[in-house]
PyMOL Python script that loads the backbone (N, CA, C, O; Angstrom):
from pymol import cmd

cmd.read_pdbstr("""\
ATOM      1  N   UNK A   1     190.469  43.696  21.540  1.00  0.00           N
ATOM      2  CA  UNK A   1     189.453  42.926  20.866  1.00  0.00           C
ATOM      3  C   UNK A   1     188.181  43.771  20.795  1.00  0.00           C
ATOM      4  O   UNK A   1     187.620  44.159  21.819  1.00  0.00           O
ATOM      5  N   UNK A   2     187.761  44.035  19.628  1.00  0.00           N
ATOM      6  CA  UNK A   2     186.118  44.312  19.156  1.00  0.00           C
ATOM      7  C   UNK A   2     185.446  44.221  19.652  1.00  0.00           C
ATOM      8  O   UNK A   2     185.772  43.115  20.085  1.00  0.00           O
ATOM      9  N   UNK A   3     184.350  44.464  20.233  1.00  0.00           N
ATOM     10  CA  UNK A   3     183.099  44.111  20.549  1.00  0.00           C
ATOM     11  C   UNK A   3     181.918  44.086  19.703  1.00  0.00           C
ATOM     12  O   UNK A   3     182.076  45.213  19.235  1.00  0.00           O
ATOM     13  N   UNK A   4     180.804  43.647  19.121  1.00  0.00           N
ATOM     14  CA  UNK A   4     179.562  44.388  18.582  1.00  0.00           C
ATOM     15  C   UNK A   4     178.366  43.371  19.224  1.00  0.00           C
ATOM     16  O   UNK A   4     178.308  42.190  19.568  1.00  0.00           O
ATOM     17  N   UNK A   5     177.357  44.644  19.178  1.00  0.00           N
ATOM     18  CA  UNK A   5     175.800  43.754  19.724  1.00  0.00           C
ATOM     19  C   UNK A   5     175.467  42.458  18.437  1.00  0.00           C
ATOM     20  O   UNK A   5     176.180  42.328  17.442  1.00  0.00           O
ATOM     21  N   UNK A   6     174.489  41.765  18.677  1.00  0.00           N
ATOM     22  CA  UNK A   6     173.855  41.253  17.473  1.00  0.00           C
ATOM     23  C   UNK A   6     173.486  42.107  16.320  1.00  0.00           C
ATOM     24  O   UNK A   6     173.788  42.011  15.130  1.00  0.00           O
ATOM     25  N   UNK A   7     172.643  43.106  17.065  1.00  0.00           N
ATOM     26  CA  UNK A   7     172.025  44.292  15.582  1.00  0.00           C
ATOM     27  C   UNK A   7     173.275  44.544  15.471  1.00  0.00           C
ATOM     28  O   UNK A   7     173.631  44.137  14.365  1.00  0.00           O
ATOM     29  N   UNK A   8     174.456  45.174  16.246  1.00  0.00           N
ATOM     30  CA  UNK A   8     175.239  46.033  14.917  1.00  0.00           C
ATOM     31  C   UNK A   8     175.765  45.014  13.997  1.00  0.00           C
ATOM     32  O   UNK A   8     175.652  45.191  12.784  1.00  0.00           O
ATOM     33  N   UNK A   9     176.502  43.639  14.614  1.00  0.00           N
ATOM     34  CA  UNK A   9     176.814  42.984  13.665  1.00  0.00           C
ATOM     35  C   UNK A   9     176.507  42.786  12.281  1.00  0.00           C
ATOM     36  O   UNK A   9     177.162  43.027  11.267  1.00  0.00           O
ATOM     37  N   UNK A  10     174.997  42.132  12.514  1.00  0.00           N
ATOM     38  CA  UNK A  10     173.572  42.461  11.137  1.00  0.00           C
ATOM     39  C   UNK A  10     173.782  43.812  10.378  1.00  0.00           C
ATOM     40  O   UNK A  10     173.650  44.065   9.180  1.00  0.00           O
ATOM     41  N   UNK A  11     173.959  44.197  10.887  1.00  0.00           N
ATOM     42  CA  UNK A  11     173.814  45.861  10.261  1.00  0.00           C
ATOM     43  C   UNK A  11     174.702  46.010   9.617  1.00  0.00           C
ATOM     44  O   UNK A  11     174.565  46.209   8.410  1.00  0.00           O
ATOM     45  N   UNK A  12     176.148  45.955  10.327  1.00  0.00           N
ATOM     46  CA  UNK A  12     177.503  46.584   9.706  1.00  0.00           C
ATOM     47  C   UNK A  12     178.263  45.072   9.702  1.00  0.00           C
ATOM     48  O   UNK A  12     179.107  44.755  10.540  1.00  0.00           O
ATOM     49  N   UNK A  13     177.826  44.242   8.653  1.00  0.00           N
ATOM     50  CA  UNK A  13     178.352  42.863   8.281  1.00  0.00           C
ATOM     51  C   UNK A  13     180.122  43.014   7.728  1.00  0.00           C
ATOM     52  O   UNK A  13     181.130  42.634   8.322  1.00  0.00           O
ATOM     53  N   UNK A  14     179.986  43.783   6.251  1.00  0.00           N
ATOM     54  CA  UNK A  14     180.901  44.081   6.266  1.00  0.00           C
ATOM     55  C   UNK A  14     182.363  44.880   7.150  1.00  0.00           C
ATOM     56  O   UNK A  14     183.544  44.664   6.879  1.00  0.00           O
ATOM     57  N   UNK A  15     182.017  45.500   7.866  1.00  0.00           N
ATOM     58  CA  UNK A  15     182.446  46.518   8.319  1.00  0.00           C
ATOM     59  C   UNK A  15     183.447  45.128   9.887  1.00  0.00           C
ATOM     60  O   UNK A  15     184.593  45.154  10.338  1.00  0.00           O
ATOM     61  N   UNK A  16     182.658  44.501  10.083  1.00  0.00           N
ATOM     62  CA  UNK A  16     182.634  43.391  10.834  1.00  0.00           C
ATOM     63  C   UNK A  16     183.958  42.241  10.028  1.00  0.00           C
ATOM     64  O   UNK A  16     184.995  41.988  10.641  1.00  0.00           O
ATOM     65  N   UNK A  17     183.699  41.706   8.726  1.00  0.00           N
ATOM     66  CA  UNK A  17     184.433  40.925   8.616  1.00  0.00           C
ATOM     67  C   UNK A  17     185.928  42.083   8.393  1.00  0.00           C
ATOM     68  O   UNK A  17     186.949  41.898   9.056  1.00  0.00           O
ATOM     69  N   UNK A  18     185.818  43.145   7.450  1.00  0.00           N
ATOM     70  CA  UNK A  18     187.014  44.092   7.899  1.00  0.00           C
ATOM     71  C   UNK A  18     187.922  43.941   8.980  1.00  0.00           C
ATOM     72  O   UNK A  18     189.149  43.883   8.893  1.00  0.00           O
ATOM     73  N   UNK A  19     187.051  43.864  10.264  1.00  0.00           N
ATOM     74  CA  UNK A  19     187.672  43.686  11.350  1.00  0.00           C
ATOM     75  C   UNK A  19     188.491  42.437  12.103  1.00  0.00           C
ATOM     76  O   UNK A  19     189.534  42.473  12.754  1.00  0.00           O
ATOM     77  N   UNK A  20     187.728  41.463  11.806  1.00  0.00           N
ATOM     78  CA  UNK A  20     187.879  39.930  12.234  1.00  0.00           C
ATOM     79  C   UNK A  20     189.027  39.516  11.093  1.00  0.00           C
ATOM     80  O   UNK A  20     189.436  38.356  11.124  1.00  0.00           O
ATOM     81  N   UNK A  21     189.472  40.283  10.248  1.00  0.00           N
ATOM     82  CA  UNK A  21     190.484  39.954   9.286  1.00  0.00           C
ATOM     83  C   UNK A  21     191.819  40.462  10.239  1.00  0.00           C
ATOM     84  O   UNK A  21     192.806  39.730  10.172  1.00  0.00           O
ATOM     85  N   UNK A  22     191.877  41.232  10.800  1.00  0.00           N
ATOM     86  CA  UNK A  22     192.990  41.949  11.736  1.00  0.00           C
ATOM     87  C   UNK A  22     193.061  41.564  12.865  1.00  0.00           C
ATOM     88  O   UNK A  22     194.138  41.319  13.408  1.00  0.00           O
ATOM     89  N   UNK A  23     191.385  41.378  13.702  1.00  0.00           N
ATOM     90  CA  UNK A  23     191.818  40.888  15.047  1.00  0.00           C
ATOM     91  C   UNK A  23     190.343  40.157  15.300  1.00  0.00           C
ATOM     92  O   UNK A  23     189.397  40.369  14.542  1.00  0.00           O
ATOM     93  N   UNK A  24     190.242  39.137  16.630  1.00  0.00           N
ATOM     94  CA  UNK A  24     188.977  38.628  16.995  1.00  0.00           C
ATOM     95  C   UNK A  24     187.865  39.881  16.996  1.00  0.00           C
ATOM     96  O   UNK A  24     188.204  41.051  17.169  1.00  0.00           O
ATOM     97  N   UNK A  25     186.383  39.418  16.757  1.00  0.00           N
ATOM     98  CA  UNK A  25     185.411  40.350  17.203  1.00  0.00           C
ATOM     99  C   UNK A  25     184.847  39.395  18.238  1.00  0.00           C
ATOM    100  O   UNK A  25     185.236  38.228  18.286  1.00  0.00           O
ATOM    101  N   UNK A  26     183.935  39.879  19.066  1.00  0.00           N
ATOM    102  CA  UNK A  26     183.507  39.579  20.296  1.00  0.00           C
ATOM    103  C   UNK A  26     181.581  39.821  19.565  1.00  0.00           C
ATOM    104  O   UNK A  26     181.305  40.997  19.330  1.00  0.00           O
ATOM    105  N   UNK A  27     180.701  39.012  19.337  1.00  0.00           N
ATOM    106  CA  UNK A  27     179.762  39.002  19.441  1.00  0.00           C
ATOM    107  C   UNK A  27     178.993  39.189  20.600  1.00  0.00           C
ATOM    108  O   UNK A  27     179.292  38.502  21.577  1.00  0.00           O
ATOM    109  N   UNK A  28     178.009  40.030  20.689  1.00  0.00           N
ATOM    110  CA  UNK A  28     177.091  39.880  21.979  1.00  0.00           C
ATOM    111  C   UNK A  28     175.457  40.026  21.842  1.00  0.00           C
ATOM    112  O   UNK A  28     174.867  40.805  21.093  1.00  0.00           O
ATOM    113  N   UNK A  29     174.928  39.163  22.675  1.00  0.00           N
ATOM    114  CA  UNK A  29     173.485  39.118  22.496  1.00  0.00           C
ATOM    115  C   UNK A  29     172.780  39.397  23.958  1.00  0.00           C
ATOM    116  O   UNK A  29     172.615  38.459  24.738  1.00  0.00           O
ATOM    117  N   UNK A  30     172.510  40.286  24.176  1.00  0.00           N
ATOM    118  CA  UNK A  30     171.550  40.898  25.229  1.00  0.00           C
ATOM    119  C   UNK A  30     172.764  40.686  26.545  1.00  0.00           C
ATOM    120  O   UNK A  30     172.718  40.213  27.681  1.00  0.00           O
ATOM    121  N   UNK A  31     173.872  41.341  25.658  1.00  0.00           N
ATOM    122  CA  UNK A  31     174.861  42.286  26.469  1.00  0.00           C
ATOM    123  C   UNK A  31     175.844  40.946  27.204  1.00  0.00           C
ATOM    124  O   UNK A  31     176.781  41.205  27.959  1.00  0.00           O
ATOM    125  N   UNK A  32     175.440  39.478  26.830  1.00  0.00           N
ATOM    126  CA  UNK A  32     176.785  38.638  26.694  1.00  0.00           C
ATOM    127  C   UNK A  32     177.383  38.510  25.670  1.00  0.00           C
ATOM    128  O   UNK A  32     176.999  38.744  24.524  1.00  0.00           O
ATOM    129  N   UNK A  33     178.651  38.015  26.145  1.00  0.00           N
ATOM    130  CA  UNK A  33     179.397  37.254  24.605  1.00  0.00           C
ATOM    131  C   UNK A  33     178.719  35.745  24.597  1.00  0.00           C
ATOM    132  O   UNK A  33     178.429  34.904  25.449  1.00  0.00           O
ATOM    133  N   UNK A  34     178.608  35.899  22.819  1.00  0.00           N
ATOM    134  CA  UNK A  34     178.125  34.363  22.462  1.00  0.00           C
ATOM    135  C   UNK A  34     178.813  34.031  21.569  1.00  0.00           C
ATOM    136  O   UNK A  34     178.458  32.877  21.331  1.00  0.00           O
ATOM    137  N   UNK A  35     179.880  34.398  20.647  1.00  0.00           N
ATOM    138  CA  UNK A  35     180.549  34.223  19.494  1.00  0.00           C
ATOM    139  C   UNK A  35     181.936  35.039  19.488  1.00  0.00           C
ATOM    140  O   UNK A  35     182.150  36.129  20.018  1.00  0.00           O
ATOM    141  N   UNK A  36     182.958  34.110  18.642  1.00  0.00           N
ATOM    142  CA  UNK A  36     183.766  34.830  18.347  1.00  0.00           C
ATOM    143  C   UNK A  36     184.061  35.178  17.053  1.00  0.00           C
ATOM    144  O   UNK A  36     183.793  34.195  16.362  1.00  0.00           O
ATOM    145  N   UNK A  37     184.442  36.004  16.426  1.00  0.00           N
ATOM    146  CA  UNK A  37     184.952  35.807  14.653  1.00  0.00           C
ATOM    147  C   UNK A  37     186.012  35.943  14.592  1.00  0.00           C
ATOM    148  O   UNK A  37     186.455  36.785  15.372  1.00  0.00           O
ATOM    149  N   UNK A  38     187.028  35.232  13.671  1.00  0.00           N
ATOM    150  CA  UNK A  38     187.953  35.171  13.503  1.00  0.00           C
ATOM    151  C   UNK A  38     188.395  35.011  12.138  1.00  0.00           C
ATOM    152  O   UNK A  38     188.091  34.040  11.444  1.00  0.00           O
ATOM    153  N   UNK A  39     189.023  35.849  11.810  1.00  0.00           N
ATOM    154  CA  UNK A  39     189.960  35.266  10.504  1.00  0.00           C
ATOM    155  C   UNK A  39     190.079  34.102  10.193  1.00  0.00           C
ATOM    156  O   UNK A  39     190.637  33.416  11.050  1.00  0.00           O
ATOM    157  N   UNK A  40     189.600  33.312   8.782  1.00  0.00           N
ATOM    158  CA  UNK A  40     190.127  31.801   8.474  1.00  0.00           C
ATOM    159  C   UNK A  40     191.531  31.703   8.660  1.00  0.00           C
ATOM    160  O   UNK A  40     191.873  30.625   9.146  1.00  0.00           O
ATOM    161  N   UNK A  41     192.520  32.570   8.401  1.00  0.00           N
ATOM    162  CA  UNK A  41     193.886  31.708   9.070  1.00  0.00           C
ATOM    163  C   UNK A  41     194.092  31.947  10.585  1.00  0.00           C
ATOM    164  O   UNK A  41     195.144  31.622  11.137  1.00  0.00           O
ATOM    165  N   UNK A  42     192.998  32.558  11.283  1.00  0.00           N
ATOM    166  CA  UNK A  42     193.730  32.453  12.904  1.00  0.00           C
ATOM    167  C   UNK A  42     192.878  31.433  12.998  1.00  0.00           C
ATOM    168  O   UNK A  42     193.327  30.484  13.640  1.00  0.00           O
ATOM    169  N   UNK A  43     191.667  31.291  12.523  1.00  0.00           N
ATOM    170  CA  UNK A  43     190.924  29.630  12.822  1.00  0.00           C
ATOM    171  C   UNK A  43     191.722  28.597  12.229  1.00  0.00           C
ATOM    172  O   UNK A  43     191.622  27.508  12.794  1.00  0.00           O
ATOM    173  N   UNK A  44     192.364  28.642  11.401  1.00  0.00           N
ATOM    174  CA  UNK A  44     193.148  27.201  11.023  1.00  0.00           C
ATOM    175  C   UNK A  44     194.039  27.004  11.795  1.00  0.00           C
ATOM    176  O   UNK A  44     194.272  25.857  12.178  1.00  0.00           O
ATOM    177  N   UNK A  45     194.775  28.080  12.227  1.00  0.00           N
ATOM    178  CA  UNK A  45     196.007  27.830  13.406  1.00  0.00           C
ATOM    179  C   UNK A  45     195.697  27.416  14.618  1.00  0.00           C
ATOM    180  O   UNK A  45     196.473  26.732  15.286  1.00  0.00           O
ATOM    181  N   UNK A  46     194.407  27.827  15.068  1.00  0.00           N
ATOM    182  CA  UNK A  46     194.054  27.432  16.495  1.00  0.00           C
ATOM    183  C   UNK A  46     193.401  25.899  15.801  1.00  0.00           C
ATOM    184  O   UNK A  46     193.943  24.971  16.401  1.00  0.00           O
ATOM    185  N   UNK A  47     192.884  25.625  15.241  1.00  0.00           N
ATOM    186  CA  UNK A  47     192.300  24.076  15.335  1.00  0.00           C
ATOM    187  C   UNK A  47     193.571  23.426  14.428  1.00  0.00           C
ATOM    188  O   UNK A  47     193.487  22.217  14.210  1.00  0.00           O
ATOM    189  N   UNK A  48     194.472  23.979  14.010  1.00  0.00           N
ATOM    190  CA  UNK A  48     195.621  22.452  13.999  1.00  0.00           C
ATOM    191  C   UNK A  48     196.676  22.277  15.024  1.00  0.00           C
ATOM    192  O   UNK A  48     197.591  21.461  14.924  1.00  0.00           O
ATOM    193  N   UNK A  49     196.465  23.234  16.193  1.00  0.00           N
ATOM    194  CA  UNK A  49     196.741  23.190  17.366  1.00  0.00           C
ATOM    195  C   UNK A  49     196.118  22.464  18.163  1.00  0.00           C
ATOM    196  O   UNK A  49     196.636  21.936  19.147  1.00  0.00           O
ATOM    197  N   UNK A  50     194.965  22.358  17.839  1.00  0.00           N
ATOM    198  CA  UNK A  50     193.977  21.368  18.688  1.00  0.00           C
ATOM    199  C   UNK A  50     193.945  19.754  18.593  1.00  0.00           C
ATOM    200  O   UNK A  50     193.820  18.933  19.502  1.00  0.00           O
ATOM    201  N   UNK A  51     194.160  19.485  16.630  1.00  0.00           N
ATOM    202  CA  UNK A  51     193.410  18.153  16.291  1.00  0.00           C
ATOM    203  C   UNK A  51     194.857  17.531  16.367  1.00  0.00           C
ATOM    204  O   UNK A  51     195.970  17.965  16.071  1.00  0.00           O
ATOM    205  N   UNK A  52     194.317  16.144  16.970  1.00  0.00           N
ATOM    206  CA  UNK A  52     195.610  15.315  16.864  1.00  0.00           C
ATOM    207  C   UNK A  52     195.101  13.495  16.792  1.00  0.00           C
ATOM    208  O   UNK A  52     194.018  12.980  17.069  1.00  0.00           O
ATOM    209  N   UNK A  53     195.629  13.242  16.592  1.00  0.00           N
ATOM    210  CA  UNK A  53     195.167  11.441  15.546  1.00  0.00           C
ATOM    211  C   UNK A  53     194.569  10.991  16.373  1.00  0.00           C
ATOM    212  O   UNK A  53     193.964  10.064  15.835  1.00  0.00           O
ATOM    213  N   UNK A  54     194.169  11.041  17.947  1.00  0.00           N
ATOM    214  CA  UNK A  54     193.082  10.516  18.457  1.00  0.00           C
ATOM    215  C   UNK A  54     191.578  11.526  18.251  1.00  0.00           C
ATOM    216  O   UNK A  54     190.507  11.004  18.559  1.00  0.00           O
ATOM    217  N   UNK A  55     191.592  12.532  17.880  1.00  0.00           N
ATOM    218  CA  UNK A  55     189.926  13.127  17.772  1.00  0.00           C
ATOM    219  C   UNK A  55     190.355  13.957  16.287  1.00  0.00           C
ATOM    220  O   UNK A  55     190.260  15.184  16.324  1.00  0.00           O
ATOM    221  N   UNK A  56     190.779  13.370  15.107  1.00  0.00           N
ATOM    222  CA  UNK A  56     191.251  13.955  13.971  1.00  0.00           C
ATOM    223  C   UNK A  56     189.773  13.738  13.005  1.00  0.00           C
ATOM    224  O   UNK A  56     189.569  14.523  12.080  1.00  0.00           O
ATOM    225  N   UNK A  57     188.789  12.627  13.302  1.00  0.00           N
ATOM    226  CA  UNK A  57     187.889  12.386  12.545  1.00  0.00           C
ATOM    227  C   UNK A  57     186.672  13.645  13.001  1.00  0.00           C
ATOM    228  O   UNK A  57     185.644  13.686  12.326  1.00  0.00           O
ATOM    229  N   UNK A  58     186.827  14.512  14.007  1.00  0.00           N
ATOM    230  CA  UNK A  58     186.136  15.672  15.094  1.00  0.00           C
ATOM    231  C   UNK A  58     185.441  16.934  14.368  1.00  0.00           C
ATOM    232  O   UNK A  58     184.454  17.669  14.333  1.00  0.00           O
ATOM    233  N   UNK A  59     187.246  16.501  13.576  1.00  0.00           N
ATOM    234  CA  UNK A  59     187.563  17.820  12.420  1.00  0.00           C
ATOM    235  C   UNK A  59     185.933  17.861  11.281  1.00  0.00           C
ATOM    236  O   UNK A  59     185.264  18.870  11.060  1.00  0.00           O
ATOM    237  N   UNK A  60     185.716  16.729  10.847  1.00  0.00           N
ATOM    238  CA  UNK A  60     184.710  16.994  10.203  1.00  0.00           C
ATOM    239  C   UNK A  60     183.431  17.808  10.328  1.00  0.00           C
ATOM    240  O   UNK A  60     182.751  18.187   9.375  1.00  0.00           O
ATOM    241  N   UNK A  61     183.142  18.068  11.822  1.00  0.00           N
ATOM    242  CA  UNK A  61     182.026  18.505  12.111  1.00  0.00           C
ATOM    243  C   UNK A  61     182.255  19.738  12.494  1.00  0.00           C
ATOM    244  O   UNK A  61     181.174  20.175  12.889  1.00  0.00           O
ATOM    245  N   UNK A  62     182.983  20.456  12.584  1.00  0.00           N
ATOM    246  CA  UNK A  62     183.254  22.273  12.092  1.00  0.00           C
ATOM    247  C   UNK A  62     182.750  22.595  10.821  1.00  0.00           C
ATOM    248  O   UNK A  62     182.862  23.741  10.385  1.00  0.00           O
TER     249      UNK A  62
END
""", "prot")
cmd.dss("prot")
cmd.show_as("cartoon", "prot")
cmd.util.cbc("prot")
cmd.orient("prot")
C-alpha cells in the first residue's frame, strides 16, 4: 500500500488517482494516516459487504 503526505497528494493529484485505481493509497497529515483512497469498485465491494436491510437507509450519507 502507497503512502503520500497531504502536500504530495495536492501536488501529484493525478499521479495519486493512477494509483488508488490499482491499489489503496494511505493519506497522511503531519506524519498520521487520515484517509484512505480507493478505487470506486473496491469502494462498492467493501460497502455492499457492509449494508444490510437493517442500516440500508446509512447508505445515503456516503
Amino acid at each position: 500500500m502507497k503512502t503520500f503526505s497531504a502536500r504530495e497528494a495536492k501536488y501529484n493529484f493525478g499521479r495519486l488517482i493512477d494509483i488508488a485505481r490499482a491499489e489503496p493509497v494511505v493519506i497522511e497529515k503531519h506524519g498520521r494516516p487520515v484517509v484512505v483512497v480507493v478505487a470506486v469498485e473496491e469502494f462498492e465491494r467493501l460497502t455492499r459487504r457492509t449494508v444490510s436491510p437493517s442500516n440500508k437507509n446509512d447508505e445515503d450519507e456516503l
